[in-house]
VEXNU-571844 format. One record per residue (C-alpha): residue in three letters; residue number from 1; x, y, z. Coordinates in Angstrom, 1 decimal, decimal comma. Each point is the difference from the previous one (the first is absolute). Example, Ala and Ser with C-alpha at 12.3 -4.5 7.8 and 13.67 -1.06 7.14 Angstrom:
BEGIN
 rest  nr   east  north     up
  ALA   1   12,3   -4,5    7,8
  SER   2    1,4    3,4   -0,7
end
This chain:
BEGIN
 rest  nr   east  north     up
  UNK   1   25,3   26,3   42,1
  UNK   2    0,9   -2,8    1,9
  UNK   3    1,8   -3,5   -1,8
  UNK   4    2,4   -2,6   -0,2
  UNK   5    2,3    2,5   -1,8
  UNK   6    0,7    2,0    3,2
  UNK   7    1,4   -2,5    1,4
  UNK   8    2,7   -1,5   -2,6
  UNK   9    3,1   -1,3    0,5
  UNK  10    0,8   -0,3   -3,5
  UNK  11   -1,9    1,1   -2,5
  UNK  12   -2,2   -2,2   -2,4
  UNK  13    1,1    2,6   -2,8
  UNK  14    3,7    0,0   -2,1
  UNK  15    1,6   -2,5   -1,4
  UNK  16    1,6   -1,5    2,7
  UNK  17   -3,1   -0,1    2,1
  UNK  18   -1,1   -3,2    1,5
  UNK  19   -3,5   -0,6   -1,3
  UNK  20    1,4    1,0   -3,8
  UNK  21    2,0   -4,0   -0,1
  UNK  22   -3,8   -1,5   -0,3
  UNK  23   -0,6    2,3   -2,5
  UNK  24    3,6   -0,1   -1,4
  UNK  25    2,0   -1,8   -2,8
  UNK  26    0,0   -3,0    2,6
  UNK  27   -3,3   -0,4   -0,3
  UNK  28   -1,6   -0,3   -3,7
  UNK  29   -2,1   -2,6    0,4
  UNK  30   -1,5    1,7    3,4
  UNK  31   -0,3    3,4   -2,2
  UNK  32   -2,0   -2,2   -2,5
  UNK  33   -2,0   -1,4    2,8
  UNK  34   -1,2    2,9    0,8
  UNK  35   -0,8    2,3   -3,4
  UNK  36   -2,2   -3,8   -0,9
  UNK  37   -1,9    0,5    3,5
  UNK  38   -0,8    3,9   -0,6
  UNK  39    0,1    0,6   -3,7
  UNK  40   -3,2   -1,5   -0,4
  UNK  41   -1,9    2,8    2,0
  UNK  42    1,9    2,7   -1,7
  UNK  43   -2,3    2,4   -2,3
  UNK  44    0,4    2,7   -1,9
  UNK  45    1,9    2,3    2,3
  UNK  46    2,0   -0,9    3,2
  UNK  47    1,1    1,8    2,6
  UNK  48    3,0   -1,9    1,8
  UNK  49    1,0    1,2    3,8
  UNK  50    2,9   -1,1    1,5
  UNK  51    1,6   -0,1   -3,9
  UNK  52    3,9    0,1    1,5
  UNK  53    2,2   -0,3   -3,1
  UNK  54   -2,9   -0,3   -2,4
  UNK  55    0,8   -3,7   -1,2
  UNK  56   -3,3   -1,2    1,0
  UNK  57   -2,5    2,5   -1,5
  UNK  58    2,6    0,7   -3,2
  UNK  59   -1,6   -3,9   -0,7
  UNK  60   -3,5    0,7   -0,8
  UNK  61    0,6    2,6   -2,3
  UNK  62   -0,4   -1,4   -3,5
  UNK  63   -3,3   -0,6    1,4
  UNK  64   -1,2    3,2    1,5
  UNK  65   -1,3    3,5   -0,8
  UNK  66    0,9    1,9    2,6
  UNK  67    2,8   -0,6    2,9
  UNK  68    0,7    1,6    3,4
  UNK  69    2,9   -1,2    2,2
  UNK  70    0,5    1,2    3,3
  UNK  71    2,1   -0,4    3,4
  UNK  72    0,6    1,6    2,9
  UNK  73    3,8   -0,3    0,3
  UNK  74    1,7    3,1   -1,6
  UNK  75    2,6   -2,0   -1,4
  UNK  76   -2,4   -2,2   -1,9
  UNK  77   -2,0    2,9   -1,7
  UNK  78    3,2    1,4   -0,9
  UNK  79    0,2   -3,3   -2,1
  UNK  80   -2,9   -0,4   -0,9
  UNK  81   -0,1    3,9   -1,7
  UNK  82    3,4   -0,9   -2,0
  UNK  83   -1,2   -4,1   -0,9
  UNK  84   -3,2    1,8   -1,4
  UNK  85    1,1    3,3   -1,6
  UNK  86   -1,5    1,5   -3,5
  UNK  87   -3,0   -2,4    0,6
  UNK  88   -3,6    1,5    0,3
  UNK  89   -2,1   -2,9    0,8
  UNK  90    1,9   -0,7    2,7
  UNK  91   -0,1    2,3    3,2
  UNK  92    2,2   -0,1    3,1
  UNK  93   -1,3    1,1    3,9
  UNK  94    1,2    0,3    3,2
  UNK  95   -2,2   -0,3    3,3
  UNK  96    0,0   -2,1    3,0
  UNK  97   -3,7   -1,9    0,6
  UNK  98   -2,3    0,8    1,4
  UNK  99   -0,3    3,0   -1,9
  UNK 100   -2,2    2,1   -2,5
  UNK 101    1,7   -1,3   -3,0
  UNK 102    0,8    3,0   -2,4
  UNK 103   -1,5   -2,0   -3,5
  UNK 104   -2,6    1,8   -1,9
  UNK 105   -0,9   -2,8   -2,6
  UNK 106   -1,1   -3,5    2,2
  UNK 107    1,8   -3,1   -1,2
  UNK 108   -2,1   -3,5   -0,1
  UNK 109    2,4   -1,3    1,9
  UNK 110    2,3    0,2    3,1
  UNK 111    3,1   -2,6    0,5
  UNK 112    1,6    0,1    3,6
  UNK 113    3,1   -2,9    0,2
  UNK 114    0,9   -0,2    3,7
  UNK 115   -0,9    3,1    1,3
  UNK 116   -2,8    0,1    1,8
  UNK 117    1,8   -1,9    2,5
  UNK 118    2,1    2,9    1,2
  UNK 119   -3,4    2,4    0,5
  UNK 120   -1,2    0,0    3,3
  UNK 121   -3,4    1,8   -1,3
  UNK 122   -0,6   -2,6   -2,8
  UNK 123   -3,4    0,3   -0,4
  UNK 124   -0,2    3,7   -0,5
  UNK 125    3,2   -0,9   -2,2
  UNK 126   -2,4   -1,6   -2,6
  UNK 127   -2,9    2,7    0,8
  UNK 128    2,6    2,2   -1,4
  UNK 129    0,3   -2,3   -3,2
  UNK 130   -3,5   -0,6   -0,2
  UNK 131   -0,3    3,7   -0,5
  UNK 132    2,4    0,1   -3,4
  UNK 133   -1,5   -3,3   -1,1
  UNK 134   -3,1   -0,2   -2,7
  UNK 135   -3,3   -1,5    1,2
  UNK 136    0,1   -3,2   -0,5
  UNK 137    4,0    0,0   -0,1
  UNK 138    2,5   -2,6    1,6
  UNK 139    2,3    0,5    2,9
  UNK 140    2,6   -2,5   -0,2
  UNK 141    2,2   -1,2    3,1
  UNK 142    2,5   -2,0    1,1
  UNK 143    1,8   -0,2    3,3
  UNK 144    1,6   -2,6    2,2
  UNK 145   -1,4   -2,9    1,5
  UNK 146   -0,7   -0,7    3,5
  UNK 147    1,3    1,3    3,4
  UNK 148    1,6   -3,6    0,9
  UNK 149    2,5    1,3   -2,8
  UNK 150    0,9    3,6    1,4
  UNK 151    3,9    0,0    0,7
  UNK 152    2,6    2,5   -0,1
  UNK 153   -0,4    0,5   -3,3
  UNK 154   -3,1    1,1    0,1
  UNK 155    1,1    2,6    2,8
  UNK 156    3,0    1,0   -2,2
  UNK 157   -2,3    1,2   -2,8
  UNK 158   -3,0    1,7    1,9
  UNK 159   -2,7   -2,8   -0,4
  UNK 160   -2,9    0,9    2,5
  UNK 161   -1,7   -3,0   -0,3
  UNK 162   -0,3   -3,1   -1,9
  UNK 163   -3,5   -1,2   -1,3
  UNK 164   -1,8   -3,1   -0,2
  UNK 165   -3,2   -0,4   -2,7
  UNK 166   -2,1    1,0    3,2
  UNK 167    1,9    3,0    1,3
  UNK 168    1,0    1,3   -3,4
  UNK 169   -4,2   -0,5   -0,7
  UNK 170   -1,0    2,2    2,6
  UNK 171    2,4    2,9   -1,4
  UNK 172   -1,5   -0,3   -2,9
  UNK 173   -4,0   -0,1    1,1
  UNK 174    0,7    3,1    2,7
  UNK 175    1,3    2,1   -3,1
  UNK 176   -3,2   -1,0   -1,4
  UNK 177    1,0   -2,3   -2,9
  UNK 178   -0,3   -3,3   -0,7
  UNK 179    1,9   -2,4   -0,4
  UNK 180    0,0   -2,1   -3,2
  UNK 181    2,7   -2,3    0,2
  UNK 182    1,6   -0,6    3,6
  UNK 183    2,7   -2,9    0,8
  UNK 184    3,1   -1,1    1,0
  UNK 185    2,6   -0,8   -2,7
  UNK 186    3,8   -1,0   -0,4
  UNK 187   -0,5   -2,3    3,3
  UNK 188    3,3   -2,7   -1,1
  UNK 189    1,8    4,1    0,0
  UNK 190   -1,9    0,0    3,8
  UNK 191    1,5   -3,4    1,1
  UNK 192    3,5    1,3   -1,5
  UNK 193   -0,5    3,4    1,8
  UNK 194   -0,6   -1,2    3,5
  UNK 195    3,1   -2,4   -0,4
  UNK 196    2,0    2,6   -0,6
  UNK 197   -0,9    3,3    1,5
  UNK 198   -2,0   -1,6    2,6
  UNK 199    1,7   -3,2    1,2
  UNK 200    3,2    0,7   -1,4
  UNK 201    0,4    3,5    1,4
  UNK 202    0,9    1,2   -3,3
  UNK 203   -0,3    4,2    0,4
  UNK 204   -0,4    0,4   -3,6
  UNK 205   -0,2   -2,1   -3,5
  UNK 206    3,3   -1,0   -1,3
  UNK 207    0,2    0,3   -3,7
  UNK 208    1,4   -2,8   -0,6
  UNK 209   -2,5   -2,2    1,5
  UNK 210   -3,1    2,8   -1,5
  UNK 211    1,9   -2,0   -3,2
  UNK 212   -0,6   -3,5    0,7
  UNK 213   -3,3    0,8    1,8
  UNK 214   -1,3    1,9   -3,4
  UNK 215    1,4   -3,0   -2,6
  UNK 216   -1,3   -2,7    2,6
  UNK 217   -3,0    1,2    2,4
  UNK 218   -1,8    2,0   -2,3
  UNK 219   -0,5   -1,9   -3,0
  UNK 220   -1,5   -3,2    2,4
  UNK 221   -1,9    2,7    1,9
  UNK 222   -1,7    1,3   -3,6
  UNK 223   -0,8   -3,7   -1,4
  UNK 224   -1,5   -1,2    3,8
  UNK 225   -1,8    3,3    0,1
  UNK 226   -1,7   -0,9   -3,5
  UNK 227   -1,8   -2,8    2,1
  UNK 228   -0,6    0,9    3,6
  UNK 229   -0,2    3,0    1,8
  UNK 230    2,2    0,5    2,8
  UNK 231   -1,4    0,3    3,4
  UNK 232    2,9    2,5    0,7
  UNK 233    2,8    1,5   -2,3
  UNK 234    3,0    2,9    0,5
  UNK 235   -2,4    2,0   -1,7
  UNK 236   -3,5    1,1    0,1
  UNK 237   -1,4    1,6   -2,8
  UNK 238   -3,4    2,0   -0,8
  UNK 239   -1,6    1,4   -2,6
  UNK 240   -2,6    2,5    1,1
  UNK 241   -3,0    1,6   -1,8
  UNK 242   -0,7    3,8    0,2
  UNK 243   -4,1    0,6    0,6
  UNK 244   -1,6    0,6   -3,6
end
């Protein structure tokens, strides 16, 4: 297998790692943003990749069935196993995609939060979700906007690639789904991110500023994005239909 992942500097897994401060206690309001964006094409049963800690999926459980976390980083499935212990409805895996994911029972839906960017074979990636989805099911993705954004960051962490609605759309058809809802979001968090990583030369986000950015940038960028849609964002996000 070939990805993003063999090339890291630093891990996106741990607690120290550098893609955990957007998903971190510096940014609540961004952690909101984002369970508001994908909890309304969560079913009944939900198969997370990419789960790292487990903060993300432990969210929709009151609301599901049936729960399977997953990551690729030893580390993280370690956590994951001990976060989740004693609990049958939820299951833990480890593989690297693409792969024939070992999951007996489908799930109607698949949730993958910035990490298809660090799969070179992204298509077959989802082919291999497709496979572990029910007809009719929902892939759900989000990755990070727009190659005028790549920096050292994005190096640091093993992104590939970062999509635009277009590029991100073509993934999506050649693994023969379709897409259902495809555009850019968070694009005041785009302005602020090519200030400061791009312009700025900043190598990584500095918590303190993920603080101000997440009490100022993403509140305006939620009540702006109630009335337009961006015509680009940090953040591109998809939800993708399985063939019935």
């Amino acid at each position: 297998m070939s990805s993003g992942y063999d090339r890291v500097v630093q891990p996106a897994a741990g607690d120290e790692a550098l893609e955990n401060h957007l998903g971190g206690d510096e940014a609540k309001n961004y952690r909101q943003y984002e369970f508001d964006m994908v909890a309304p094409h969560v079913g009944r049963s939900m198969l997370e990749i990419g789960s790292g800690l487990g903060h993300f999926a432990e969210q929709f459980l009151p609301r599901l069935d049936r729960l399977v976390v997953s990551d690729f980083d030893p580390y993280c499935v370690e956590q994951l196993r001990k976060r989740f212990e004693g609990r049958d409805d939820i299951g833990v895996l480890q593989f690297g995609l693409p792969t024939e994911i070992p999951l007996e029972d489908k799930v109607d839906t698949v949730i993958l939060m910035n990490v298809l960017e660090h799969i070179e074979e992204d298509a077959e990636a989802l082919r291999s979700l497709a496979r572990v989805t029910q007809p009719g099911g929902r892939i759900v993705i989000w990755v990070p906007g727009y190659m005028q954004l790549y920096g050292d960051f994005d190096r640091k962490v093993g992104h590939v690639q970062r999509y635009t609605p277009k590029t991100l759309g073509a993934t999506v058809a050649k693994a023969g789904l379709e897409a259902e809802v495809l555009k850019p979001i968070n694009f005041l968090g785009g302005i602020a991110w090519w200030a400061a990583v791009r312009r700025g030369g900043v190598g990584y986000p500095d918590p303190r500023l993920v603080k101000i950015y997440d009490r100022t940038v993403v509140p305006a960028t939620r009540l702006i994005e109630r009335f337009i849609r961006p015509p680009f964002g940090q953040t591109v996000f998809c939800v993708a239909r399985v063939p019935a």
